[in-house]
PyMOL commands that place a pseudoatom at each C-alpha (Angstrom):
pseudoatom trace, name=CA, resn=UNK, resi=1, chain=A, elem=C, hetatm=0, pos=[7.626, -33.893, -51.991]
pseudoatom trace, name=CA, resn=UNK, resi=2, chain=A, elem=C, hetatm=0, pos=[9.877, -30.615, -52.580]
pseudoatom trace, name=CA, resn=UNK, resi=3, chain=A, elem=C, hetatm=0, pos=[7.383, -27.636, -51.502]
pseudoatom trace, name=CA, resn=UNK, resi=4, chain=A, elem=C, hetatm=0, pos=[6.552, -25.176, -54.257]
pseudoatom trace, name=CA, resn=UNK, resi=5, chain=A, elem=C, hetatm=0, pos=[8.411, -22.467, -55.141]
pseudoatom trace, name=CA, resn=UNK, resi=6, chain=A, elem=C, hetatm=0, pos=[6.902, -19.535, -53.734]
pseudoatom trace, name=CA, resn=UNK, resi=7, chain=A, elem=C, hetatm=0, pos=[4.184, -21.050, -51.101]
pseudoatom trace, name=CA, resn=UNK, resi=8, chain=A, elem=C, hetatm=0, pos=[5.719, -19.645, -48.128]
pseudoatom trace, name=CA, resn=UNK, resi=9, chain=A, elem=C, hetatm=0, pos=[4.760, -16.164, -49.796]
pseudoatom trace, name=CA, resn=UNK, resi=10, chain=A, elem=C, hetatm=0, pos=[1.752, -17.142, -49.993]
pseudoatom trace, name=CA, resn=UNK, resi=11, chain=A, elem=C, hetatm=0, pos=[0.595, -18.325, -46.633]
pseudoatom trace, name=CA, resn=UNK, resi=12, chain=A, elem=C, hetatm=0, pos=[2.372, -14.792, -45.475]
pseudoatom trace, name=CA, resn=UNK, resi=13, chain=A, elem=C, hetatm=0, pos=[0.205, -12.849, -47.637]
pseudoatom trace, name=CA, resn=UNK, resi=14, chain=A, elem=C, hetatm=0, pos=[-2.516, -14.960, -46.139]
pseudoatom trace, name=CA, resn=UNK, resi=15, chain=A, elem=C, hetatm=0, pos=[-1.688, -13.969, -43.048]
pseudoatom trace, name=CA, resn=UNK, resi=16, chain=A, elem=C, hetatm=0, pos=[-1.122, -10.522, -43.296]
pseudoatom trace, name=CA, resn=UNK, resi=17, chain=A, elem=C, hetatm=0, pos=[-4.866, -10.515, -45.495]
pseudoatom trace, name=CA, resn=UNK, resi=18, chain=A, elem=C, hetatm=0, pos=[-6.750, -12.232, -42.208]
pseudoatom trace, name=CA, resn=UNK, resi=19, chain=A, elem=C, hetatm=0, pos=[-5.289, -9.367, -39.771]
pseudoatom trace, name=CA, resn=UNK, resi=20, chain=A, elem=C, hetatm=0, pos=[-5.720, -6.567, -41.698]
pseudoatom trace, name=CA, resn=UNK, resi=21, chain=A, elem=C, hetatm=0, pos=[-9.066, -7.622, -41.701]
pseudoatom trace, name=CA, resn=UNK, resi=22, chain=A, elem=C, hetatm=0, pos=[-9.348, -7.805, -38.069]
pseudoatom trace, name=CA, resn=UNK, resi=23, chain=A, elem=C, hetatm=0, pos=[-10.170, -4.804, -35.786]
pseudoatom trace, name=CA, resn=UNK, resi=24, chain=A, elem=C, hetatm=0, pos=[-7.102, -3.758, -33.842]
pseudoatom trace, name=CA, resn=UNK, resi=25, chain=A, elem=C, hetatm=0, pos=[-6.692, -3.742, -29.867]
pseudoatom trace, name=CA, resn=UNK, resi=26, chain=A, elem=C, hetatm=0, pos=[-3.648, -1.367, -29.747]
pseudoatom trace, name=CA, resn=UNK, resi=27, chain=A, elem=C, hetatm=0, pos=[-3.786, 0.168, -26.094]
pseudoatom trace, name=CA, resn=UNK, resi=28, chain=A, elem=C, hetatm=0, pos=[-3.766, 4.516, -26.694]
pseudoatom trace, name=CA, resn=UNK, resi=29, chain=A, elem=C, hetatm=0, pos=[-2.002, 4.789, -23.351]
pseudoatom trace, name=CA, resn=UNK, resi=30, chain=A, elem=C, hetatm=0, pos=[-1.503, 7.121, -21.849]
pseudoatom trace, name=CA, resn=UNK, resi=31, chain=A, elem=C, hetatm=0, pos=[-4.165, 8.948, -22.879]
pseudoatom trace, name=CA, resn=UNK, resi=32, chain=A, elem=C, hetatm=0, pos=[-6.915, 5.734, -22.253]
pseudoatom trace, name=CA, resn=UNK, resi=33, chain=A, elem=C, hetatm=0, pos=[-6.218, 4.590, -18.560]
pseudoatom trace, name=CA, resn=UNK, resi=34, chain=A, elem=C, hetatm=0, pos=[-5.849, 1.078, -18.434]
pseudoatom trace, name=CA, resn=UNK, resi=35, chain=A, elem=C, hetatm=0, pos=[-8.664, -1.131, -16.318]
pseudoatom trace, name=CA, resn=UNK, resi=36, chain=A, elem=C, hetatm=0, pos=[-6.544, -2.831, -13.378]
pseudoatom trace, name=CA, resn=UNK, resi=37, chain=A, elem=C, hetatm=0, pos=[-7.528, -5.625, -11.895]
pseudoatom trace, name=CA, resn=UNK, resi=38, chain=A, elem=C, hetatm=0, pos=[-8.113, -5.493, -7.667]
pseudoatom trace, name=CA, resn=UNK, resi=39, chain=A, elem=C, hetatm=0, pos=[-5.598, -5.214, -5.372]
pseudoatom trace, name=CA, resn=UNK, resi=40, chain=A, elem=C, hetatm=0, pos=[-2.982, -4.459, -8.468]
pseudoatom trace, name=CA, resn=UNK, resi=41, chain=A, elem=C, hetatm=0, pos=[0.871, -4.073, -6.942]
pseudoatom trace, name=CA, resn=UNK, resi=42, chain=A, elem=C, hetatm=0, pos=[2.171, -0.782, -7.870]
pseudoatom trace, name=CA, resn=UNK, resi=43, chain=A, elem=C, hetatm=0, pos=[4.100, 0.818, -5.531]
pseudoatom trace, name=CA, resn=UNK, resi=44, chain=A, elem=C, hetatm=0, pos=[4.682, 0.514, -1.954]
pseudoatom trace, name=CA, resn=UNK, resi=45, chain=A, elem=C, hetatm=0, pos=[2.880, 3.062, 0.293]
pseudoatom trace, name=CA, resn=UNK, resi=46, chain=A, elem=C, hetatm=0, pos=[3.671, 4.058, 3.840]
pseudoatom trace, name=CA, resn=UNK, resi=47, chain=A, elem=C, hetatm=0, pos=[1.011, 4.462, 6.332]
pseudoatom trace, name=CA, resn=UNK, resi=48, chain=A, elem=C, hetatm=0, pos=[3.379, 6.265, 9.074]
pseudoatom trace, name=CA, resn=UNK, resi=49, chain=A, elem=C, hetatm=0, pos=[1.423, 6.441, 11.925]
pseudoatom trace, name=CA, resn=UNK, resi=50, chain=A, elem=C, hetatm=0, pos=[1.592, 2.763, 12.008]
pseudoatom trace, name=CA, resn=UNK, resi=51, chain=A, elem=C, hetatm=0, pos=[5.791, 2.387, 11.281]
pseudoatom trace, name=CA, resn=UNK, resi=52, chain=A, elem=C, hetatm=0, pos=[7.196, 1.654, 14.941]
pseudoatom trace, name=CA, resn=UNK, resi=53, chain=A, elem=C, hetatm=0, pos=[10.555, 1.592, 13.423]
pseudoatom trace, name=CA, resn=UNK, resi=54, chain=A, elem=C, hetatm=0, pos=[11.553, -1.944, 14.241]
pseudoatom trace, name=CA, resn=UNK, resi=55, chain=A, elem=C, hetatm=0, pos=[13.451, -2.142, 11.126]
pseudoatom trace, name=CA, resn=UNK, resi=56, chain=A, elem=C, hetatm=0, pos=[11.917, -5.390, 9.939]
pseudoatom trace, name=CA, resn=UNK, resi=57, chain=A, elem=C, hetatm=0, pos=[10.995, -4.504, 6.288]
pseudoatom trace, name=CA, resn=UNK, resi=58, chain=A, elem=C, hetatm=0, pos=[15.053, -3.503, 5.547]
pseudoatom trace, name=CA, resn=UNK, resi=59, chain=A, elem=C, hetatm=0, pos=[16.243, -6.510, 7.542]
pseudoatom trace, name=CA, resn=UNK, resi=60, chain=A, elem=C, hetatm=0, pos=[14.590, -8.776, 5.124]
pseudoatom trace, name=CA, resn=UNK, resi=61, chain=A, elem=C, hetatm=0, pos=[14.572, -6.869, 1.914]
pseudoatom trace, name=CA, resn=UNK, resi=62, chain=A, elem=C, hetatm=0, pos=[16.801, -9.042, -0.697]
pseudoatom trace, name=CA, resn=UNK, resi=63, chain=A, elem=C, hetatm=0, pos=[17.602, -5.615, -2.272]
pseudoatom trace, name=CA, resn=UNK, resi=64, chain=A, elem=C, hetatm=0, pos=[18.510, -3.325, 0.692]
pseudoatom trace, name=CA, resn=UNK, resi=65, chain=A, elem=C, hetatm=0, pos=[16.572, -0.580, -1.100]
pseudoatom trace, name=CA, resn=UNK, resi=66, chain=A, elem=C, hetatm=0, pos=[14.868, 0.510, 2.026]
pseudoatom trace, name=CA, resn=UNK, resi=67, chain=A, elem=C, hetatm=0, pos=[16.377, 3.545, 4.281]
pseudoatom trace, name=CA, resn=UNK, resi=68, chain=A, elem=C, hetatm=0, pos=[15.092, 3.978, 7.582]
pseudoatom trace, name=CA, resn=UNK, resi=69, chain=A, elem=C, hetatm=0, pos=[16.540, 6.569, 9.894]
pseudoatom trace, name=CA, resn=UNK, resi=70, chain=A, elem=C, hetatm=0, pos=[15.178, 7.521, 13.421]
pseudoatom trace, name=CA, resn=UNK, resi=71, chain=A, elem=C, hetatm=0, pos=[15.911, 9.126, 17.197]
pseudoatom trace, name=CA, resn=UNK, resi=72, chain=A, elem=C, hetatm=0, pos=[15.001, 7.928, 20.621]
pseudoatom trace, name=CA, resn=UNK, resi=73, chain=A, elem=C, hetatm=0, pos=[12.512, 9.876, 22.636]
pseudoatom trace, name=CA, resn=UNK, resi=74, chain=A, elem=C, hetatm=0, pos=[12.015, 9.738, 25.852]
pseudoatom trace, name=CA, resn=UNK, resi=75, chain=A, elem=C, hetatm=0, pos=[8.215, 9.673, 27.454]
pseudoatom trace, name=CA, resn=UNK, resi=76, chain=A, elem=C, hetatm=0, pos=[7.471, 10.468, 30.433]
pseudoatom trace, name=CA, resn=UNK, resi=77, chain=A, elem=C, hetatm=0, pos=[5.487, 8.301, 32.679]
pseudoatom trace, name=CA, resn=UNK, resi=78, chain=A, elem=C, hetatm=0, pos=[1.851, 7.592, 32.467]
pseudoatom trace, name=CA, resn=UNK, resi=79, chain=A, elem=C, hetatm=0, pos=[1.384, 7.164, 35.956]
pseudoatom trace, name=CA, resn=UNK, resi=80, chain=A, elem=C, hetatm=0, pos=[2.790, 9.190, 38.679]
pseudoatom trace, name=CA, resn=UNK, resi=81, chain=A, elem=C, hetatm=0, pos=[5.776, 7.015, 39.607]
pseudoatom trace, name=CA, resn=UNK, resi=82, chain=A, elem=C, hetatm=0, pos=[5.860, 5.230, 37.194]
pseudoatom trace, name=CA, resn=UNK, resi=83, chain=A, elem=C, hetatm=0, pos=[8.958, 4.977, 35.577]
pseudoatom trace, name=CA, resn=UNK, resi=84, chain=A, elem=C, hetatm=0, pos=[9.976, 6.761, 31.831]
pseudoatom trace, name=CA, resn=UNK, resi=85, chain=A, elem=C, hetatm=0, pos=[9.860, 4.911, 28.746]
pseudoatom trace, name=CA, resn=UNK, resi=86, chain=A, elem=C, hetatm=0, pos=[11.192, 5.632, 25.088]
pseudoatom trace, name=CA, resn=UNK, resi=87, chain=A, elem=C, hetatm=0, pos=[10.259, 5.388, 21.472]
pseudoatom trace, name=CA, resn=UNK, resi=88, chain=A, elem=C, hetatm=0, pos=[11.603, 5.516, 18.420]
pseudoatom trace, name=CA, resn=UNK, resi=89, chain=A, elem=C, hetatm=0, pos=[10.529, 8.523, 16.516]
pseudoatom trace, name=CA, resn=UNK, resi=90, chain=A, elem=C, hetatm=0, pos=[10.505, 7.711, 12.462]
pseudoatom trace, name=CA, resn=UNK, resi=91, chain=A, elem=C, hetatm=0, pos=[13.207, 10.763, 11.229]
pseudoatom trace, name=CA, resn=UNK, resi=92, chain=A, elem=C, hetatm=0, pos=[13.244, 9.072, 7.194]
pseudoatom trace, name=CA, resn=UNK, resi=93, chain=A, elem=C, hetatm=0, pos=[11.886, 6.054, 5.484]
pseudoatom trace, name=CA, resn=UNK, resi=94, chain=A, elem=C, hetatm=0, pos=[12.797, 6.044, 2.224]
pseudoatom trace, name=CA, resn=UNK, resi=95, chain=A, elem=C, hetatm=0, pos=[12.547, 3.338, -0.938]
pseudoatom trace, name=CA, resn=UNK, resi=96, chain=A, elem=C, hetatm=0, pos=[14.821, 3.207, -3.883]
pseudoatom trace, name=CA, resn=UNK, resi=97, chain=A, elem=C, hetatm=0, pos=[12.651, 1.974, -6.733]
pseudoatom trace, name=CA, resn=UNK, resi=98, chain=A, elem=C, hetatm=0, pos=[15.212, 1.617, -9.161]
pseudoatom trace, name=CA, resn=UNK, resi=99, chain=A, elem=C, hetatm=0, pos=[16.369, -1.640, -7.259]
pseudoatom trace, name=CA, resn=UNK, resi=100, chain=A, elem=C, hetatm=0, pos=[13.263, -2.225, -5.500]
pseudoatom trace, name=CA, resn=UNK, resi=101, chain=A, elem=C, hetatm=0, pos=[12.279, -5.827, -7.546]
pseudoatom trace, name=CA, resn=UNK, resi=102, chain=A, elem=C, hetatm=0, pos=[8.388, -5.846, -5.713]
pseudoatom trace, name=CA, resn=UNK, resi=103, chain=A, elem=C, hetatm=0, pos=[8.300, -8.835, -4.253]
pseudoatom trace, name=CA, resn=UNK, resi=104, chain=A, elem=C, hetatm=0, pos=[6.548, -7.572, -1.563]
pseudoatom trace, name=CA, resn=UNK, resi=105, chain=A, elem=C, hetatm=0, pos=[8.470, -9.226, 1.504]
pseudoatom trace, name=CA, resn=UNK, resi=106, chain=A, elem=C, hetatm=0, pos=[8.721, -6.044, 3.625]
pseudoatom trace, name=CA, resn=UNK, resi=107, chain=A, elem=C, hetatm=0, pos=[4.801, -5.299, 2.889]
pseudoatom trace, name=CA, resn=UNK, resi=108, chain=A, elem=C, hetatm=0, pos=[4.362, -9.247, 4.379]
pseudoatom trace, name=CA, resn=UNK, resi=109, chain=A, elem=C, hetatm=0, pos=[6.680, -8.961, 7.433]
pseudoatom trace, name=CA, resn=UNK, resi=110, chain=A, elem=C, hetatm=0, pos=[5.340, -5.645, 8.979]
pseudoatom trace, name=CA, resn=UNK, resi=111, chain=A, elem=C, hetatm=0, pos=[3.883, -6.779, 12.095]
pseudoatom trace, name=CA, resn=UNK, resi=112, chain=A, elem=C, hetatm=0, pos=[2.460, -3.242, 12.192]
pseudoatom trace, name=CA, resn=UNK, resi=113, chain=A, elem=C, hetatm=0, pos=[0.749, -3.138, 8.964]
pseudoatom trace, name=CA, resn=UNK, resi=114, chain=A, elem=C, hetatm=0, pos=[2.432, 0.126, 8.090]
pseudoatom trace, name=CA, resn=UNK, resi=115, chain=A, elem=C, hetatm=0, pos=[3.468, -0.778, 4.270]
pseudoatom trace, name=CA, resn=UNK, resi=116, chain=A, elem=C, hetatm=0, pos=[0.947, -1.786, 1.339]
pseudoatom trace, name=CA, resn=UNK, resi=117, chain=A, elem=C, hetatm=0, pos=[0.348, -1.895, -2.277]
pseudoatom trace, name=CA, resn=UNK, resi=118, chain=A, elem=C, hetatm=0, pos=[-0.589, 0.823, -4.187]
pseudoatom trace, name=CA, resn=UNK, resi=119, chain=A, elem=C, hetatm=0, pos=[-1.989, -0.116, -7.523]
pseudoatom trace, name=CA, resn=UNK, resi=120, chain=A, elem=C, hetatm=0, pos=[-0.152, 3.798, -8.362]
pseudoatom trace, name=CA, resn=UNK, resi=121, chain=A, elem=C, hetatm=0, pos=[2.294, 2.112, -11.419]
pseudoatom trace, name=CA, resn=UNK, resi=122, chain=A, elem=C, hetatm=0, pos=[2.995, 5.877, -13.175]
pseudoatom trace, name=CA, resn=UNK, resi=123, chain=A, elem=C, hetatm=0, pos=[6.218, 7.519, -11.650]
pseudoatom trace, name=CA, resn=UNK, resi=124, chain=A, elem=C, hetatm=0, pos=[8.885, 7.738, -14.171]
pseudoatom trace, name=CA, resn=UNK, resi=125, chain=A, elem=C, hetatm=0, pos=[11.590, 9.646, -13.318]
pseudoatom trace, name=CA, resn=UNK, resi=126, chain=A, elem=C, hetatm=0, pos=[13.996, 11.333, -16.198]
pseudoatom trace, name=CA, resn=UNK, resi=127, chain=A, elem=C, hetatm=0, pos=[17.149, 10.668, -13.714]
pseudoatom trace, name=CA, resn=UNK, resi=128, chain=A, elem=C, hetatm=0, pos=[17.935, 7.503, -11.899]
pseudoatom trace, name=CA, resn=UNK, resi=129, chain=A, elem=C, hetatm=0, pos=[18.739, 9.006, -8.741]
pseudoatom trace, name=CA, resn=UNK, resi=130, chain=A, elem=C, hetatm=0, pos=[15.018, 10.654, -8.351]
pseudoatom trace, name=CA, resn=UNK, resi=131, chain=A, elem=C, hetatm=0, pos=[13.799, 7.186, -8.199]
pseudoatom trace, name=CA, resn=UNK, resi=132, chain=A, elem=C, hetatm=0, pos=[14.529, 7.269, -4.287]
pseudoatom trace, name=CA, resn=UNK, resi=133, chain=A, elem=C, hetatm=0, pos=[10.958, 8.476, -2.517]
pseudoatom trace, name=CA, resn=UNK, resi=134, chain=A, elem=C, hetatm=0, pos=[10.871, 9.574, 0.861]
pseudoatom trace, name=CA, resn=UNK, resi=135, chain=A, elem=C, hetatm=0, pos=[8.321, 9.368, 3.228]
pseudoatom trace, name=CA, resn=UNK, resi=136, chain=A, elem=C, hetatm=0, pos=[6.188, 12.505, 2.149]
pseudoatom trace, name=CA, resn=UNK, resi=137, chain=A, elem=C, hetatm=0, pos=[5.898, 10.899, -1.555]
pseudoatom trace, name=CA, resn=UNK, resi=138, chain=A, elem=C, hetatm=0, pos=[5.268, 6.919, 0.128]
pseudoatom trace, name=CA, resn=UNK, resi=139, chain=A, elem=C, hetatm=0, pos=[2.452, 8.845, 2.191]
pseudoatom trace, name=CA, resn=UNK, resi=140, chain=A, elem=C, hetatm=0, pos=[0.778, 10.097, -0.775]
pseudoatom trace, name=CA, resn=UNK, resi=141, chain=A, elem=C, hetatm=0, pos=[0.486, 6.833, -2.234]
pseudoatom trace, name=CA, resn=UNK, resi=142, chain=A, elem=C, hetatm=0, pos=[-1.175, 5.282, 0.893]
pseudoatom trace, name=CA, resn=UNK, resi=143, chain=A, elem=C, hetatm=0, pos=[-4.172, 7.539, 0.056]
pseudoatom trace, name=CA, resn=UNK, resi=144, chain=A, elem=C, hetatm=0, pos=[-4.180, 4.887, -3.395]
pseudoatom trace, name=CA, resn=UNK, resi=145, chain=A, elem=C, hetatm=0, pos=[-4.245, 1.649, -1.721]
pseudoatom trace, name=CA, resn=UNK, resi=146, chain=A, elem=C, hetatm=0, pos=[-8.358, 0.262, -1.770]
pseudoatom trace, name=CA, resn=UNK, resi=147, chain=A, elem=C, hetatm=0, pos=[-10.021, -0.431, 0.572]
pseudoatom trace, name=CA, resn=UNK, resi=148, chain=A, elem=C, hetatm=0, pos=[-9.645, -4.714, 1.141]
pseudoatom trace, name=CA, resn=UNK, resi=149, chain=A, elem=C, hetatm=0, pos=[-12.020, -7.436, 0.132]
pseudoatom trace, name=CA, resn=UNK, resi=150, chain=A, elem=C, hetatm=0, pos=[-15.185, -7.470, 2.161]
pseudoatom trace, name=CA, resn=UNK, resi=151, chain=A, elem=C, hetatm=0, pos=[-15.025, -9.918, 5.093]
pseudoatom trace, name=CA, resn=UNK, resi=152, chain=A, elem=C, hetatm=0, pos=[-17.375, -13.216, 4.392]
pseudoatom trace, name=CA, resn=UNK, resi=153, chain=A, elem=C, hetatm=0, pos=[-20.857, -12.058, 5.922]
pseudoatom trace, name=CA, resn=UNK, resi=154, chain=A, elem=C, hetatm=0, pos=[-20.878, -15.105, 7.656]
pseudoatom trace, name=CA, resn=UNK, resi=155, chain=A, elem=C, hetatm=0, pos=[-17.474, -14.780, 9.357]
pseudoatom trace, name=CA, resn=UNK, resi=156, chain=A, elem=C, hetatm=0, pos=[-17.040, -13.808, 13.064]
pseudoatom trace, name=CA, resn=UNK, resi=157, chain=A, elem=C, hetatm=0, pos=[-16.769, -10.269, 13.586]
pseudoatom trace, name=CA, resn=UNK, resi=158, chain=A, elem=C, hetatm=0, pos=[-13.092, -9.521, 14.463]
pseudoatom trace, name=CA, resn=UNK, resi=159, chain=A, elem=C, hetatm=0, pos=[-12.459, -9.048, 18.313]
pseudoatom trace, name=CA, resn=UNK, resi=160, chain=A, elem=C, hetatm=0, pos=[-10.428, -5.894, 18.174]
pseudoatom trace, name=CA, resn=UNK, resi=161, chain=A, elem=C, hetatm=0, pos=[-13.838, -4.320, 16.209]
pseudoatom trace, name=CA, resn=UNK, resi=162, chain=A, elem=C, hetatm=0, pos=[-16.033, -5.676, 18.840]
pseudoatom trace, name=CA, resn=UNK, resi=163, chain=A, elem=C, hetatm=0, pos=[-14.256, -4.232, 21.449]
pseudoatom trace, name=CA, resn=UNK, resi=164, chain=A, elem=C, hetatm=0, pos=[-14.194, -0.949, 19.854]
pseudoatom trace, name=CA, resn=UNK, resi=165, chain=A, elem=C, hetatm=0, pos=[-17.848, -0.806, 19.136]
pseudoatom trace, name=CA, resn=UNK, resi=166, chain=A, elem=C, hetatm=0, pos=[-18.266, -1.758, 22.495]
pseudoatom trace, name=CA, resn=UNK, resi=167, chain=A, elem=C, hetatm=0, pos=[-16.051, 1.287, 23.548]
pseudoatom trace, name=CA, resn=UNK, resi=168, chain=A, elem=C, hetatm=0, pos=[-18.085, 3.475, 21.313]
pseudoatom trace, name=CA, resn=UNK, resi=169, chain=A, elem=C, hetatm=0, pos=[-21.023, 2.503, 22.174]
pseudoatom trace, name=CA, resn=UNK, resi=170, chain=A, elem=C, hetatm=0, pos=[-20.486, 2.703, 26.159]
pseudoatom trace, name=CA, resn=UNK, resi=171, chain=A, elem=C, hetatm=0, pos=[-18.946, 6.488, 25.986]
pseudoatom trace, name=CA, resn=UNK, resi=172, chain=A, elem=C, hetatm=0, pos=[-21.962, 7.610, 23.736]
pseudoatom trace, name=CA, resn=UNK, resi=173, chain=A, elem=C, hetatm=0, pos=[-24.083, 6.202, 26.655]
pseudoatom trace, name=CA, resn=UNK, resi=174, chain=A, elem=C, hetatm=0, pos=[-22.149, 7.920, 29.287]
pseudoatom trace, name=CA, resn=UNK, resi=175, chain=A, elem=C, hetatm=0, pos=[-21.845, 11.129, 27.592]
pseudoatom trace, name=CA, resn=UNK, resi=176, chain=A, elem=C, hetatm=0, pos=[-25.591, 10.925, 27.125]
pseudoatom trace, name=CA, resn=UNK, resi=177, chain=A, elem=C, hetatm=0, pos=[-26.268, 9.967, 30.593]
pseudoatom trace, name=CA, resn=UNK, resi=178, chain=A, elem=C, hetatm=0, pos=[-24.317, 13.092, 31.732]
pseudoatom trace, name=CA, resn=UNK, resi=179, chain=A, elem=C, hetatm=0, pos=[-26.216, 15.705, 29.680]
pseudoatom trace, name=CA, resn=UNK, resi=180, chain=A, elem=C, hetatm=0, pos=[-29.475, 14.436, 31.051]
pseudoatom trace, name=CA, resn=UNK, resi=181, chain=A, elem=C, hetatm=0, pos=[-27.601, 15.275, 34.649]
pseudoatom trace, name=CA, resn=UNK, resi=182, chain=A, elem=C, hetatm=0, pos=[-26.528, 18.810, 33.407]
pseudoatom trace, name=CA, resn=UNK, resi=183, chain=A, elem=C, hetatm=0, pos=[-30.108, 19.067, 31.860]
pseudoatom trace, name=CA, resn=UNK, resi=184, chain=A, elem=C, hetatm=0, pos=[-31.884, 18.343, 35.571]
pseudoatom trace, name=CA, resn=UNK, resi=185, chain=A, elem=C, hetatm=0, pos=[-29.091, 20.862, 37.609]
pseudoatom trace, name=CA, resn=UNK, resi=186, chain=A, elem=C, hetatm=0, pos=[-30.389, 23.781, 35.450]
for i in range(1, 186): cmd.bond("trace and resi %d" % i, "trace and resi %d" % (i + 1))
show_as sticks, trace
zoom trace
């Protein structure tokens, strides 16, 4: 049977008549902030004091949009006679977002855990070549990244936090045990 003339009209009308009808979900960003879920990826954030400079996260980016320059220091010896060692000292660590395609590898193979996500996703730049942060900017955006997931309340408390406690708690009982000393010398 030949449809009628004009019924594909119609059902457009129709739909146009239903939404119309309907109230509208248009997003008024920027000026409503939209609600992100946890752990969003954003940007990549640098916590420095952590980067060792082993070089890992440009080795295996697929883009070769991370720049990483640095300097040997020497240190001297922590023991008398004991022998010098040096470090690399971080000089620039910079990532060129424009062919940065955030897929995360470099935050994954940081042994040192000196790279995470920022759910930070608002940094435009007018010119292409200002899309190229350095360190000071990457730092910024560290102060972004949440805090992550609670661990399971049943889970073993982690070794390395044990230990510390432990620490803690044993210099808080030695400094304590010394200013009851100084307390019975006066």
């Amino acid at each position: 049977m030949p449809p009628i003339p004009g019924s594909g009209l119609a059902k457009g009308l129709a739909v146009t008549l239903r939404t119309m009808t309907k109230k509208t979900v248009t997003a008024q960003y920027p000026d409503v902030q939209p609600e992100l879920p946890p752990r969003t990826r954003g940007v990549i954030g640098l916590f420095e004091e952590n980067c060792t400079v082993c070089m890992l996260c440009a080795r295996e980016c697929p883009d070769w949009c991370i720049y990483i320059d640095s300097h040997k220091e020497t240190v001297p010896a922590a023991v008398p006679g004991g022998r010098e060692r040096s470090r690399n000292v971080l000089d620039r660590f910079a990532i060129d977002f424009s062919l940065c395609m955030y897929c995360g590898i470099c935050i994954e193979v940081c042994p040192f855990d000196a790279l995470f996500w920022s759910p930070e996703f608002e940094y435009a730049e007018t010119d292409i070549h200002e899309l190229t942060h350095e360190r000071d900017k990457l730092r910024e955006w560290m102060w972004t990244v949440p805090e992550p997931p609670a661990l399971d309340p049943h889970a073993e408390e982690p070794k390395e936090i044990a230990a510390a406690r432990k620490a803690a708690e044993k210099a808080a009982a030695q400094a304590e045990a010394e200013a009851r000393t100084q307390e019975g010398q006066q």
